[in-house]
Structures are given as C-alpha cells and as structure tokens.
N, CA, C and O atoms as CSV, one atom per row, in Angstrom:
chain,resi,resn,atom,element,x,y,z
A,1,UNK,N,N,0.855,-1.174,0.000
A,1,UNK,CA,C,0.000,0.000,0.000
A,1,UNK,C,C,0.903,1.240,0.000
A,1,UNK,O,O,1.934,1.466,0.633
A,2,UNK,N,N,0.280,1.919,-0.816
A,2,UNK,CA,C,1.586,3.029,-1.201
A,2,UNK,C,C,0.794,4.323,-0.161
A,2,UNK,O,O,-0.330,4.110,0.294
A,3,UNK,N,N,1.460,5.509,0.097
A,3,UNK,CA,C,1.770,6.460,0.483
A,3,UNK,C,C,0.077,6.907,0.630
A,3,UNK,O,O,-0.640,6.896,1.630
A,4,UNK,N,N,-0.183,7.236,-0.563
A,4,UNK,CA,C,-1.785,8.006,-1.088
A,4,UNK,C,C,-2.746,7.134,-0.530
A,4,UNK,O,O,-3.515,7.745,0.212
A,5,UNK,N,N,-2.985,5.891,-0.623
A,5,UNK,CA,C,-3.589,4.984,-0.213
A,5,UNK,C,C,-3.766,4.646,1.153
A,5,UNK,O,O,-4.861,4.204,1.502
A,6,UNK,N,N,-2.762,4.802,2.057
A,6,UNK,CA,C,-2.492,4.857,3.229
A,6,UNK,C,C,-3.112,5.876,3.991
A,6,UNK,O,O,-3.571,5.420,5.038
A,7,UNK,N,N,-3.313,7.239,3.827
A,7,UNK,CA,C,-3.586,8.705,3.732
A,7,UNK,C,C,-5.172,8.510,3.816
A,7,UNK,O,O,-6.014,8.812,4.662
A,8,UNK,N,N,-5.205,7.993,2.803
A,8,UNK,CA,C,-7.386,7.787,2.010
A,8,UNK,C,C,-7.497,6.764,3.039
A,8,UNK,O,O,-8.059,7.498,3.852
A,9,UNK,N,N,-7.433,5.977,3.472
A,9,UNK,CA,C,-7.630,5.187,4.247
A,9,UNK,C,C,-7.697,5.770,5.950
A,9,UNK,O,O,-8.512,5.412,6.801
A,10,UNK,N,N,-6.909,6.468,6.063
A,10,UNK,CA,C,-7.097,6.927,7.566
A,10,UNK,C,C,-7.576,7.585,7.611
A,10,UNK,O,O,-8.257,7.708,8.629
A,11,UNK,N,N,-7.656,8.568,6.595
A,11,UNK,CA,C,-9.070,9.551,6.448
A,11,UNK,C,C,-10.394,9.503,6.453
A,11,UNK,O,O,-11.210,10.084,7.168
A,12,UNK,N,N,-10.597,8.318,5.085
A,12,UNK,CA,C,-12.197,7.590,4.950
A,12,UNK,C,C,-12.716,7.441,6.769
A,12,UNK,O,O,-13.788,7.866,7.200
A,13,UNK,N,N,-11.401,6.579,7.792
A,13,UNK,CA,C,-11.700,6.345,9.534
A,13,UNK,C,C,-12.503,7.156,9.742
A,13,UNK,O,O,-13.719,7.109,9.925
A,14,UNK,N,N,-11.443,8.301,9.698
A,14,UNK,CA,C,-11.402,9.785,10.718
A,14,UNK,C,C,-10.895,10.804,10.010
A,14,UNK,O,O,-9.683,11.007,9.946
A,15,UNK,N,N,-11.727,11.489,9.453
A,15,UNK,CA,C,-11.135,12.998,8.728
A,15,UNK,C,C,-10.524,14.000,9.924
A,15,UNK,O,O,-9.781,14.966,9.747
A,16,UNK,N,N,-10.845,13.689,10.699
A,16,UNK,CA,C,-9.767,14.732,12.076
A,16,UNK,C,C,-8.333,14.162,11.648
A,16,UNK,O,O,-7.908,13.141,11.109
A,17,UNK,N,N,-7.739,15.511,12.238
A,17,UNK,CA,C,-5.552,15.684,12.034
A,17,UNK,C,C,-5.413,15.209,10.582
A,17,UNK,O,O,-4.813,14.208,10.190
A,18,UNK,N,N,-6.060,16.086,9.882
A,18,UNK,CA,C,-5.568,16.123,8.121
A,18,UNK,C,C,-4.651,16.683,8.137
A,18,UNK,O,O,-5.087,17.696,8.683
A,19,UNK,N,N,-3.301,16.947,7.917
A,19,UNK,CA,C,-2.831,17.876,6.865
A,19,UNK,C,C,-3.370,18.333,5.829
A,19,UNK,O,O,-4.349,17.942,5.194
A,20,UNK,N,N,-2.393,19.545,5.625
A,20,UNK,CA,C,-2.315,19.862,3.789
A,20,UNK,C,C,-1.748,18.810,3.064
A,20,UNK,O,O,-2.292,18.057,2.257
A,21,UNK,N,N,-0.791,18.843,3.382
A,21,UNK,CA,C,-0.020,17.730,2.614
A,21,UNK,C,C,-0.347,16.254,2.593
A,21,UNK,O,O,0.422,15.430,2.098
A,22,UNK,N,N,-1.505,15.940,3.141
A,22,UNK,CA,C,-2.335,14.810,3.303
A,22,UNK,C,C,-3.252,15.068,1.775
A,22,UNK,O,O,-3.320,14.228,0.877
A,23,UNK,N,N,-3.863,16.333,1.754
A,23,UNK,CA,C,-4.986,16.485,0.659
A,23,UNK,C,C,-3.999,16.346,-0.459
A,23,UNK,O,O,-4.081,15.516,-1.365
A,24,UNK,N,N,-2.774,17.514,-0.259
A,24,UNK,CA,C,-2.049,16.976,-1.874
A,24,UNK,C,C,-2.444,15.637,-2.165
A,24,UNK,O,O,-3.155,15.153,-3.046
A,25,UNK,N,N,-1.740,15.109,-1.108
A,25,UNK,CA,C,-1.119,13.704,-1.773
A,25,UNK,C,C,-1.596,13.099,-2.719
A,25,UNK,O,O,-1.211,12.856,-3.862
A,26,UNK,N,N,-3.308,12.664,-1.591
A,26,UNK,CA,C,-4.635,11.820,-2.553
A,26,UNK,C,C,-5.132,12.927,-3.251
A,26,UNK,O,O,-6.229,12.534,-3.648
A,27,UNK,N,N,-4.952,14.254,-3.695
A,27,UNK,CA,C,-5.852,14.582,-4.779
A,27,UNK,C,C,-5.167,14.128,-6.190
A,27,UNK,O,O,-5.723,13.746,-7.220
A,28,UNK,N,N,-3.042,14.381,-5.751
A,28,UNK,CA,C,-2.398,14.265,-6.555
A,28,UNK,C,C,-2.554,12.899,-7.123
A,28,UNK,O,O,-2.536,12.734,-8.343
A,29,UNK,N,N,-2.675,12.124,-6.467
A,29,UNK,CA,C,-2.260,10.375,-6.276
A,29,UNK,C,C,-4.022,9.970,-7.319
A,29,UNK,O,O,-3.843,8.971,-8.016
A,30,UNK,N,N,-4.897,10.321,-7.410
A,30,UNK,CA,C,-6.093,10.329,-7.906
A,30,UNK,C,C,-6.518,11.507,-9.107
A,30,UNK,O,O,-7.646,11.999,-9.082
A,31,UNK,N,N,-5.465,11.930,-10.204
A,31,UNK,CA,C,-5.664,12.409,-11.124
A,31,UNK,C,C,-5.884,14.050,-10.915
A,31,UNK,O,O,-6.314,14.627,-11.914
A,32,UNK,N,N,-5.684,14.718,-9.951
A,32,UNK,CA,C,-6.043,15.910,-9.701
A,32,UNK,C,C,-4.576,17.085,-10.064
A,32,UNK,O,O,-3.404,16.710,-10.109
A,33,UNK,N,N,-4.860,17.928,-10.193
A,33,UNK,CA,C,-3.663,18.761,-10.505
A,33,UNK,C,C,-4.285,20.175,-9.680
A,33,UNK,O,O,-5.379,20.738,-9.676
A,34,UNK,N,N,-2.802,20.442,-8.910
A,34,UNK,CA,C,-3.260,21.717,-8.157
A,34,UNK,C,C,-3.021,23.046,-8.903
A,34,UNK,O,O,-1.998,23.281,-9.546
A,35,UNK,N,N,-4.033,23.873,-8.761
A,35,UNK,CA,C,-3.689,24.695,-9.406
A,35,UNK,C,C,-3.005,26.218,-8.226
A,35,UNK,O,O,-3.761,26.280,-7.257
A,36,UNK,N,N,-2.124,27.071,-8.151
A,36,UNK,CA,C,-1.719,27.653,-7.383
A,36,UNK,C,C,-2.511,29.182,-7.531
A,36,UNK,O,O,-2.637,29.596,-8.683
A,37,UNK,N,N,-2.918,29.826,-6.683
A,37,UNK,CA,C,-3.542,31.292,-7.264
A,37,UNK,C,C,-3.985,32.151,-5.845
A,37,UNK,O,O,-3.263,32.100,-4.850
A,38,UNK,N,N,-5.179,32.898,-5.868
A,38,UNK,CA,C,-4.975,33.520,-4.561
A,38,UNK,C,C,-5.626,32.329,-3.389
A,38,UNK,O,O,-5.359,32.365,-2.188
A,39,UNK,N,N,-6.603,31.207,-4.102
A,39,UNK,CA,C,-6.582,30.114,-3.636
A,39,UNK,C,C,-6.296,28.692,-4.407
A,39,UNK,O,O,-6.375,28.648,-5.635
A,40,UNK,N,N,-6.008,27.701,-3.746
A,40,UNK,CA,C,-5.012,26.545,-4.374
A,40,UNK,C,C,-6.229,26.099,-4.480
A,40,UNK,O,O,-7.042,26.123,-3.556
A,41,UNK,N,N,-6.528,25.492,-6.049
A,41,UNK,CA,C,-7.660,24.332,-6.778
A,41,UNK,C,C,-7.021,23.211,-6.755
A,41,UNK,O,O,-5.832,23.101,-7.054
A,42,UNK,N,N,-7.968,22.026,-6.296
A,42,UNK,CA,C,-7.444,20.442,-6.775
A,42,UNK,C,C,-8.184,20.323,-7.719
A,42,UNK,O,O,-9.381,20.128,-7.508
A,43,UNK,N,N,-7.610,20.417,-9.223
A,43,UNK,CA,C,-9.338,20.174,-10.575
A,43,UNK,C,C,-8.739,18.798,-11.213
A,43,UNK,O,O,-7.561,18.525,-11.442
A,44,UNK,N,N,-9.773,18.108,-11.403
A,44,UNK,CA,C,-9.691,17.055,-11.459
A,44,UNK,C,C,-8.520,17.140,-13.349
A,44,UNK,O,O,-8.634,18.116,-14.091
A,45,UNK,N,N,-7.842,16.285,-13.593
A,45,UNK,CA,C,-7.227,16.450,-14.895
A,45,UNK,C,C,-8.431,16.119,-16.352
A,45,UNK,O,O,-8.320,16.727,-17.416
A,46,UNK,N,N,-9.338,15.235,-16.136
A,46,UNK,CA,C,-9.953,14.659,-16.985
A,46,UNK,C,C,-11.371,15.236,-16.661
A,46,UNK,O,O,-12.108,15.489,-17.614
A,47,UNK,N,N,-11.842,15.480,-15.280
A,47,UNK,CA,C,-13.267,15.907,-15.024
A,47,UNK,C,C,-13.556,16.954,-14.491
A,47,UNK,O,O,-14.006,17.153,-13.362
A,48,UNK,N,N,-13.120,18.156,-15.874
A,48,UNK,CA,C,-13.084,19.546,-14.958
A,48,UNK,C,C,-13.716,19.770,-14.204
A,48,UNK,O,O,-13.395,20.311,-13.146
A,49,UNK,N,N,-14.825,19.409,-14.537
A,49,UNK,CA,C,-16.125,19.952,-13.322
A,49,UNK,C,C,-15.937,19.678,-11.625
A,49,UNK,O,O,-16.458,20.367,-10.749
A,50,UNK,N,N,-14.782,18.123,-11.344
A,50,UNK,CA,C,-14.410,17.817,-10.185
A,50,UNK,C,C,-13.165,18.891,-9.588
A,50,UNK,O,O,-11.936,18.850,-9.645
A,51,UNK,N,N,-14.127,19.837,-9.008
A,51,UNK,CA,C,-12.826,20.501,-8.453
A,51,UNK,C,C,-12.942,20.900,-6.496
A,51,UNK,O,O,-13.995,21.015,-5.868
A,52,UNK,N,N,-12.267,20.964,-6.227
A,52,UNK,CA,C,-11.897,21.396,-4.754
A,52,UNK,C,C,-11.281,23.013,-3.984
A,52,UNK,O,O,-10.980,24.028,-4.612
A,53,UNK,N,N,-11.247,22.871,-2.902
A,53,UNK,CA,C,-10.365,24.088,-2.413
A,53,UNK,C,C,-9.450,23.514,-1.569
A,53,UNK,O,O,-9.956,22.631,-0.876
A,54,UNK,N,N,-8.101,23.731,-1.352
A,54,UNK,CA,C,-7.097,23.683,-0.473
A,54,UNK,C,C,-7.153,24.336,0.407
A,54,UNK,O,O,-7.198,25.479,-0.049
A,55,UNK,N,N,-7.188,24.381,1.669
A,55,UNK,CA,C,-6.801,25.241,2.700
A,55,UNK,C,C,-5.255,25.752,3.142
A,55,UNK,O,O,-4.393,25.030,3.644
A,56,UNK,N,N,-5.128,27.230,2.814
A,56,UNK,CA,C,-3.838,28.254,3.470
A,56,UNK,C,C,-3.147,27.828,4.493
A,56,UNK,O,O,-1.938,27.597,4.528
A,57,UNK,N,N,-3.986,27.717,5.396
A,57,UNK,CA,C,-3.619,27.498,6.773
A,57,UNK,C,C,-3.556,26.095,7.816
A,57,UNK,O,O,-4.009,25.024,7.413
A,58,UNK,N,N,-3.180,26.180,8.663
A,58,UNK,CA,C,-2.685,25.163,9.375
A,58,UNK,C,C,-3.442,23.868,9.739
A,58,UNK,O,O,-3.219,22.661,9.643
A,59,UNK,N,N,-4.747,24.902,10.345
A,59,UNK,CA,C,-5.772,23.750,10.982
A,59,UNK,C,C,-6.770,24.493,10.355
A,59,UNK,O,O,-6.991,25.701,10.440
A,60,UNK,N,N,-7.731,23.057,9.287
A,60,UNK,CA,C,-8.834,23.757,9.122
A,60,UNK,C,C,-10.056,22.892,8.977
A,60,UNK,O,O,-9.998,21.671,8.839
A,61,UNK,N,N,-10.956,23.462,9.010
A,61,UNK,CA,C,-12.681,22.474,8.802
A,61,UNK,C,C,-12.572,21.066,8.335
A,61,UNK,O,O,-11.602,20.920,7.591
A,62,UNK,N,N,-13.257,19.997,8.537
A,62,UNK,CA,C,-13.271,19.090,8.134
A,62,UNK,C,C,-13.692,19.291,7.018
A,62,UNK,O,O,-12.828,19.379,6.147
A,63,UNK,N,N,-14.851,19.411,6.679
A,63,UNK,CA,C,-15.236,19.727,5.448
A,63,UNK,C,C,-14.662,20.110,3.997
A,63,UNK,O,O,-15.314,20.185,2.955
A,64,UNK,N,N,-13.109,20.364,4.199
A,64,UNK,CA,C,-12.270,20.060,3.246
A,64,UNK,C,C,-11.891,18.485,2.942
A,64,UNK,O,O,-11.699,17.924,1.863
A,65,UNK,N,N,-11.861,18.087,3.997
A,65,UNK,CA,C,-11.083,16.413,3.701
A,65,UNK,C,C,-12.576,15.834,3.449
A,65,UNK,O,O,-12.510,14.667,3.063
A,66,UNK,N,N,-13.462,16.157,3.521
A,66,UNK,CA,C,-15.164,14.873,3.210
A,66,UNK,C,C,-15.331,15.486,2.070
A,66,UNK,O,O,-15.881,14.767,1.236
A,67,UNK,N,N,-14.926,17.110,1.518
A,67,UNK,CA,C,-15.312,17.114,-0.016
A,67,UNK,C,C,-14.034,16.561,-1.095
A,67,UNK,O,O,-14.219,16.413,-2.303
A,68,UNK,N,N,-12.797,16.308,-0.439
A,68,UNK,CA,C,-11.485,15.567,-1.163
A,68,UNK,C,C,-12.230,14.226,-1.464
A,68,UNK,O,O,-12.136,13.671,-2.559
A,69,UNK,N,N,-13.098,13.659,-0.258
A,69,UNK,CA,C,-13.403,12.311,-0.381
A,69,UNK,C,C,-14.247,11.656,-1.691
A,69,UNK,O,O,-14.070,10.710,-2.459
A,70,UNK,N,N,-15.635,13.083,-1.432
A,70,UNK,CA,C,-16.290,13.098,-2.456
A,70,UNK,C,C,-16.079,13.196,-3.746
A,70,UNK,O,O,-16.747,12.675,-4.640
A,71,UNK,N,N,-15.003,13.969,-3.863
A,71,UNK,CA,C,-14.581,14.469,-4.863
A,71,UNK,C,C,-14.115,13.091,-5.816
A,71,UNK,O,O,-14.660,12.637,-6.822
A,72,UNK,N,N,-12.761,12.576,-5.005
A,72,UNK,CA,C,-11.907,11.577,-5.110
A,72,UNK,C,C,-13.173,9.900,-5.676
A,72,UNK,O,O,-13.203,9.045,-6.561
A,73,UNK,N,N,-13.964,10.303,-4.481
A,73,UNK,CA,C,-14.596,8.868,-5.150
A,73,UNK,C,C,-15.507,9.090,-6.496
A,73,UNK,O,O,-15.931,8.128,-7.137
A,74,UNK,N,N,-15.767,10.447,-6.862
A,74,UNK,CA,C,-17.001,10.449,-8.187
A,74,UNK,C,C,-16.262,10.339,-9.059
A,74,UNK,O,O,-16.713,10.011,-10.156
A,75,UNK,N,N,-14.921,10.561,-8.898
A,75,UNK,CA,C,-13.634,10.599,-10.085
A,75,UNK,C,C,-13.431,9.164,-10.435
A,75,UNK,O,O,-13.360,8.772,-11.600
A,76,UNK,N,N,-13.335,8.357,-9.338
A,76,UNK,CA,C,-13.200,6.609,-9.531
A,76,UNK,C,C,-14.678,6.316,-9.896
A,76,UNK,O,O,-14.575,5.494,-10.807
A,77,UNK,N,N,-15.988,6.540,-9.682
A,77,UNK,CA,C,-16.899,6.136,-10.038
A,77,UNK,C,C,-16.984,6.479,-11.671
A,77,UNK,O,O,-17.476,5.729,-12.514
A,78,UNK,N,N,-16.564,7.404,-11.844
A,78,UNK,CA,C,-16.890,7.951,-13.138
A,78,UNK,C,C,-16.014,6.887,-14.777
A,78,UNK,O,O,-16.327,6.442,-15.881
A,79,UNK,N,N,-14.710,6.993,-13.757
A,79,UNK,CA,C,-13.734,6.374,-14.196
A,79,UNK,C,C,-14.103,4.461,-14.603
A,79,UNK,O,O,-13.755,3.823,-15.597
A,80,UNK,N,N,-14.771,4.082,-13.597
A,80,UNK,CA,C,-15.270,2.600,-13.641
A,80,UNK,C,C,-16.584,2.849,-14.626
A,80,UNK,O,O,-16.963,1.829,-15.202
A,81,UNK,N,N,-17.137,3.747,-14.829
A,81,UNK,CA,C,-17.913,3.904,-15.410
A,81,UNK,C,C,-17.790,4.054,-16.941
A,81,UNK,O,O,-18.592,3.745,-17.823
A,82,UNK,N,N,-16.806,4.504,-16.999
A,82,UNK,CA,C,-16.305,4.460,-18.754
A,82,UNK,C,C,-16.061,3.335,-19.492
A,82,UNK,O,O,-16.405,2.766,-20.528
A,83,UNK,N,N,-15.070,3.205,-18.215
A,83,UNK,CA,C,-14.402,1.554,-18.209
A,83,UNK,C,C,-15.225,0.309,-19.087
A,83,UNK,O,O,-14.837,-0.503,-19.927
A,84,UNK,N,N,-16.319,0.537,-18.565
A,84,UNK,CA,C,-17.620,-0.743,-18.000
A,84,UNK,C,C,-18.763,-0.226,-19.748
A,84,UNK,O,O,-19.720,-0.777,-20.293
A,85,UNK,N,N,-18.042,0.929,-20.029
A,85,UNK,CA,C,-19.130,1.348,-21.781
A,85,UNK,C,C,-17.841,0.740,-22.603
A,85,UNK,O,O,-18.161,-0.355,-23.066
A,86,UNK,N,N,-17.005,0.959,-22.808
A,86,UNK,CA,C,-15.449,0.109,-23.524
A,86,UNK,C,C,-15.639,-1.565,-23.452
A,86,UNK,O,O,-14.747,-2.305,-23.865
C-alpha cells in the first residue's frame, strides 16, 4: 500500500488531524492537478467539473477532507464507469 492509499484510508476512519499535505497527496495520487492562485484548486485532470479548495492554513474544517473524499470517489466512479461502456 503506497503512500496516497495509506492517507485515504485513515481519512475515509477519521477525517480529524488532516494535513495539507495529506490532501495533496490523494488529490495528486487520484488524477487531480493543483492549481496555485490567490486560492489553491485540486481540478480534477480529466473531469473539470471535479474541483476542490485547499486550505492556506494550518488547521482547518473538516469539510475540506469529506469534499477531497467526495470528490476523489465520483472521479473513480466515473472512471469505472467508462471503463464498463469500452
């Protein structure tokens, strides 16, 4: 189990004590590309419409790491979903 996987997994537990560098990881690790600006986007590479916000600061809302989640899983649903018309 690699790095990203490890991360999504303790998260899916318990979204409490995220890092930032927790959200990189799995947005990176799951097709997302950050974009840098007066706020940091995770947009999905293939499903623009899947996009996110990064948080600046140190400690912040859960509600960033349950919409990474959401985010992260409609991207794999979508993805199995193509898959499965091929």
């Amino acid at each position: 189990m690699d790095e990203a996987e490890k991360i999504l997994d303790r998260l899916r537990r318990s979204p409490n004590n995220c890092t930032r560098h927790d959200l990189e990881v799995i947005y990176l690790a799951n097709g997302f590309k950050i974009r840098k600006g007066n706020h940091e986007i995770a947009g999905h590479i293939k499903y623009k419409f899947l996009r996110g916000t990064l948080p600046n600061h140190k400690s912040f809302a859960v509600g960033y790491v349950t919409t990474a989640l959401k985010l992260i899983d409609e991207a794999s649903r979508l993805q199995k979903q193509e898959k499965n018309k091929k």
